[in-house]
N, C-alpha and C positions, 0 to 999 in steps of 0.2 A: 519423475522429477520435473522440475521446473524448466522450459527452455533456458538455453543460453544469452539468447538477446530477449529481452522481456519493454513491454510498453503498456502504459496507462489509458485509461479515457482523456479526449481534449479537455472537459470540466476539471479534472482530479489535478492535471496539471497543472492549470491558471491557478487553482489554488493550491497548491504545493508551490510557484510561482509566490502569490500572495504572502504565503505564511514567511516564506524566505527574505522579505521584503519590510515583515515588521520583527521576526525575529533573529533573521541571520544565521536560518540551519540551513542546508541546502538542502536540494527534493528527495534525494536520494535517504539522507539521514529521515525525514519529516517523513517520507514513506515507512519507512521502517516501523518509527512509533508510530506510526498512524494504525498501520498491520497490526500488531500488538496489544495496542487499545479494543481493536475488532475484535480479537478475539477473546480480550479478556469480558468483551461485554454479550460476548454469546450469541455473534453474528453470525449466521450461517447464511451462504449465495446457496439459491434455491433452484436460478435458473442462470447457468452460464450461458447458452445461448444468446441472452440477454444484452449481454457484457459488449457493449460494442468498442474498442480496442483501438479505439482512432486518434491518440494523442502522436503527439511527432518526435516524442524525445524516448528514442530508443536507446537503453543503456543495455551491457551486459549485465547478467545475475548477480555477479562477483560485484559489482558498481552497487546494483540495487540493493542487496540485501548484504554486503560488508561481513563482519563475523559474526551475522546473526546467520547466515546462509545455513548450514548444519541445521537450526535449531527451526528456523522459518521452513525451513521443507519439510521437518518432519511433524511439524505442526498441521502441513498442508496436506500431507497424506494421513494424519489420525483425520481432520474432520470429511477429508474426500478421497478413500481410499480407491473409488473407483475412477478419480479422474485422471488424467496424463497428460502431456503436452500444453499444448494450446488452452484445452480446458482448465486445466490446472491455475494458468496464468491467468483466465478467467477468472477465476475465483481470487486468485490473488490480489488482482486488480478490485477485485471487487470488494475487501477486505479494504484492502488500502482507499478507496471511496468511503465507506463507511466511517473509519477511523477518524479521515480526517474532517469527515463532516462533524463529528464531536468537536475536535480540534478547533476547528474556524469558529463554531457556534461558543465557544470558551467566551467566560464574559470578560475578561481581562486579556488579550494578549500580549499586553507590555507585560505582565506579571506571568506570562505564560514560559519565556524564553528562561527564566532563572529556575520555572521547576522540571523543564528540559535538561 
């Protein structure tokens, strides 16, 4: 399962930051869908290693992932059943990079926040 305190990359934040700024979701909600979008477009993290983990807004799980938690975990154990811990969170984070790079690249984000 996922750690209890969980953190993002500095990048993924500033925009998670950003997106909060034109639409008024907070980072934690805009993580969420961001996860979600990942996987529904069939991103798989190839190399957690990778994943360097140095944003500074450490939230618990319960914070991050809300009543998607149940549903977000067991997402993250079908596509990485051999990860755990930290790894795990890796790949999370990296999920949630991905997403929101769709996100930001959206060609309207005034029009974005209404199909949120």
């Amino acid at each position: 399962m996922l750690p209890n305190r969980m953190n993002l990359t500095k990048q993924t934040e500033e925009h998670l930051k950003k997106l909060k700024q034109f639409t008024g979701i907070s980072p934690n909600v805009s993580a969420r869908i961001a996860f979600f979008r990942s996987i529904e477009s069939g991103f798989k993290c190839a190399n957690t290693a990778t994943v360097k983990l140095d944003g500074a807004l450490v939230l618990d799980k319960v914070t991050w992932l809300g009543e998607t938690q149940l549903v977000t975990e067991l997402m993250m154990k079908m596509h990485y059943p051999n990860l755990q811990g930290r790894e795990l969170m890796a790949a999370w984070a990296a999920h949630v990079e991905d997403g929101i790079a769709a996100i930001r690249n959206h060609k309207s984000l005034s029009n974005l926040s209404y199909k949120l």
